[in-house]
N, C-alpha and C positions, 0 to 999 in steps of 0.2 A: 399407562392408565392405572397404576399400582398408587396413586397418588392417594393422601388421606380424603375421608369422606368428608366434604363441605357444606349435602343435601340431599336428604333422603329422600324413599319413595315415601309421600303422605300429604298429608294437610303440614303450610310451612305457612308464614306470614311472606306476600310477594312483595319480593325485592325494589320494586318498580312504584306499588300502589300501596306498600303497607299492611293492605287487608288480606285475611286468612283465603286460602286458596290449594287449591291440591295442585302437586308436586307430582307429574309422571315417570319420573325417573329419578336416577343418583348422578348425582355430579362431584368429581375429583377432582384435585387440585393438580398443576402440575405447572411445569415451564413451558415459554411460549416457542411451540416446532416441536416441541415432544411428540414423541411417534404414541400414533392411537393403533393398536394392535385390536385385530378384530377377537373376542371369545369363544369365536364358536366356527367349524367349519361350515360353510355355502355359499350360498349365488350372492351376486350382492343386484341388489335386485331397484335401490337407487342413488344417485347419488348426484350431488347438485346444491341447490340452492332452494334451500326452503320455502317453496312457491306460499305467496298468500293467498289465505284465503281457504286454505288446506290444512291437515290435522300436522303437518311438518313446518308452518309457520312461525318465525322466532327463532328457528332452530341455526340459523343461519348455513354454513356448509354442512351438508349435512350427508353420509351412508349410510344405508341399510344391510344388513346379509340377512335374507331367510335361510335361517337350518333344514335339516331333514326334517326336523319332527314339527313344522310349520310357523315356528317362531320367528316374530321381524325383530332386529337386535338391531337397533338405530344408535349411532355416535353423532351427538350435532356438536355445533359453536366452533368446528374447525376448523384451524389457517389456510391448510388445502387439502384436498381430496387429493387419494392415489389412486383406489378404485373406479373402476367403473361397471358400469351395469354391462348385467349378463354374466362377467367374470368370476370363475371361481377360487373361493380362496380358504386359508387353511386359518385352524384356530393359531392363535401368536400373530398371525400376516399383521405386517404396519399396513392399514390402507390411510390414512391421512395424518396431519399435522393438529397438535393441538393450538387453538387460538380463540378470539373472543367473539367468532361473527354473530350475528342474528342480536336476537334480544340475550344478551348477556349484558354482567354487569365486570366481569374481568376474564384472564387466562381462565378458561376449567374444559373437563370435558363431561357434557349430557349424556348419559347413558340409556337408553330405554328400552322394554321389551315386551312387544305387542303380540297377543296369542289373538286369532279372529278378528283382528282390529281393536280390541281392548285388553288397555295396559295392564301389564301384570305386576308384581314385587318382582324387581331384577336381581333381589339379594334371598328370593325362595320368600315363603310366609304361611299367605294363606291366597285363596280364590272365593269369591264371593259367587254362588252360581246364580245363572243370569237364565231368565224363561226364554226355555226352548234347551238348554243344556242338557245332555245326557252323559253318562257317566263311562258311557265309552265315548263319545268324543273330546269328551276333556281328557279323558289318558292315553287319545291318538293325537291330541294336543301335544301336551309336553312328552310322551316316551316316543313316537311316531307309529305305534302301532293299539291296538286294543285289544287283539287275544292271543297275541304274541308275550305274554309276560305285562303288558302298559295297565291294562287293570289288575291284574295281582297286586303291582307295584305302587298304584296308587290307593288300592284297598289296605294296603300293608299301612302306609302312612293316615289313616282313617279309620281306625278300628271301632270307632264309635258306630260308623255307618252298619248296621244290619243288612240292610236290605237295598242293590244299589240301583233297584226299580224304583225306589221312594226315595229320589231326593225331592228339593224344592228351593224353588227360587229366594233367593236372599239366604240362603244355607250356605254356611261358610267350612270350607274342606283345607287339608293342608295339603301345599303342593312343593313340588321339590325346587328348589333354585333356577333359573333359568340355565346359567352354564350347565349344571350336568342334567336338565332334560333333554338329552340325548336318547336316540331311539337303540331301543334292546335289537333290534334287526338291524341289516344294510340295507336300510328302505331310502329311495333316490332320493335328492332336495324336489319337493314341489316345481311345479312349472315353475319358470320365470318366465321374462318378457319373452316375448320371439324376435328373431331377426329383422321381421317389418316393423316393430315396437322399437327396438334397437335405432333403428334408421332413423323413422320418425323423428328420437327424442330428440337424434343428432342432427335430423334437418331441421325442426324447431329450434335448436340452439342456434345453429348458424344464420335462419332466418334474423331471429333476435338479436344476433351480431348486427346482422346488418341494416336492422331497420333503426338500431339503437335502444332496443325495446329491453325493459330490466328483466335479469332471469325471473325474479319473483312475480312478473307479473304472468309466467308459462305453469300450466297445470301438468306436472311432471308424467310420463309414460310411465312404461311398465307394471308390474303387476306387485309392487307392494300392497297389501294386505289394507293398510289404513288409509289409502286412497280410491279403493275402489267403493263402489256404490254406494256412497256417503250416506244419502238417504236409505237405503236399505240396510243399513249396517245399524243404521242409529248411532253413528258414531259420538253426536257431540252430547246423549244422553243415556250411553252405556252406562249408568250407574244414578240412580236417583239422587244422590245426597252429594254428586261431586260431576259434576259436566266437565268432558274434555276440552280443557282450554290451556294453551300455551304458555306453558310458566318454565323457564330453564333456572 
């Protein structure tokens, strides 16, 4: 996945439609079976096929790992998956193949990394804060803790901010990269699925074998971050000026 950068995180013109559209992630170039090594150590929390209908749509094969410090790190467009959920794995681990599934337009691999359900810069940037944001749980966000060292560390990178009782929404902070927000503690990875969620996905899958039923049409288990309570999340209008919609 060291492959050069093809598409950044941003507003790109879509490959598909032509017209300007935001970009969730970076996609790199590489050969078709190229091992996709995960970034970050943790759970991997999915892994499948990009149900429609769902913010993992388009993505075609798709894994997740949630880290410690609560970040989903998603690889789509894959030849095959290695991983599976629940499983833990290390940063470097190859969990799948690079290839072209989902809405792609050749070989690459999507990279993406969702903090609360909304996407972040996977290459570090900035954060646009969202109402209801507080300024220690954006830095139990990316460090995994907030008075262990995670707000020093993100006041250090903010020096602008005075006072970190007075943010406000649509206030833009700078945040550290996804790979190295890593938590300054040994604080555990978040829940993942449970064993009954486990089971489920797997009786679900093999129902679907058997009924002939496509994976995409299965609303994926477990406890990925951007599948849960859709409507409560607001996920497909986490940001006023750029709606989450499926662009690889």
């Amino acid at each position: 996945m060291g492959g050069p950068i093809t598409s950044g995180y941003g507003y790109r013109r879509d490959p598909f439609t032509g017209t300007k559209a935001f970009h969730h992630g970076v996609d790199t170039a590489g050969m078709l079976g190229e091992s996709i090594r995960s970034r970050v150590s943790g759970q991997v929390v999915y892994s499948g096929y990009g149900a429609s209908g769902t913010p993992l749509a388009g993505l075609g094969n798709v894994v997740a790992v949630q880290d410690a410090a609560g970040l989903t790190h998603i690889y789509g467009h894959n030849q095959n998956n290695y991983a599976r959920v629940g499983q833990m794995v290390q940063a470097g681990q190859s969990i799948g193949s690079m290839g072209s599934t989902g809405r792609s337009t050749g070989t690459h691999s999507h990279y993406e990394v969702r903090m609360g359900g909304r996407s972040i810069n996977p290459m570090g940037g900035t954060y646009t804060i969202q109402r209801g944001d507080t300024f220690s749980q954006i830095a139990k966000r990316y460090y995994g803790n907030a008075y262990n060292g995670g707000m020093n560390q993100l006041k250090a990178l903010n020096p602008h901010i005075k006072d970190i009782n007075r943010i406000y929404a649509g206030q833009t902070i700078t945040v550290p990269d996804a790979k190295t927000s890593t938590p300054t503690s040994s604080a555990p990875v978040s829940s993942g699925p449970s064993a009954s969620e486990i089971a489920a996905q797997q009786a679900a899958a093999a129902a679907a074998a058997a009924a002939h039923v496509p994976m995409d049409q299965l609303i994926p288990f477990g406890d990925l971050l951007a599948l849960q309570a859709i409507e409560k999340l607001h996920l497909y209008n986490h940001q006023p000026s750029h709606r989450l919609q499926r662009l690889e």
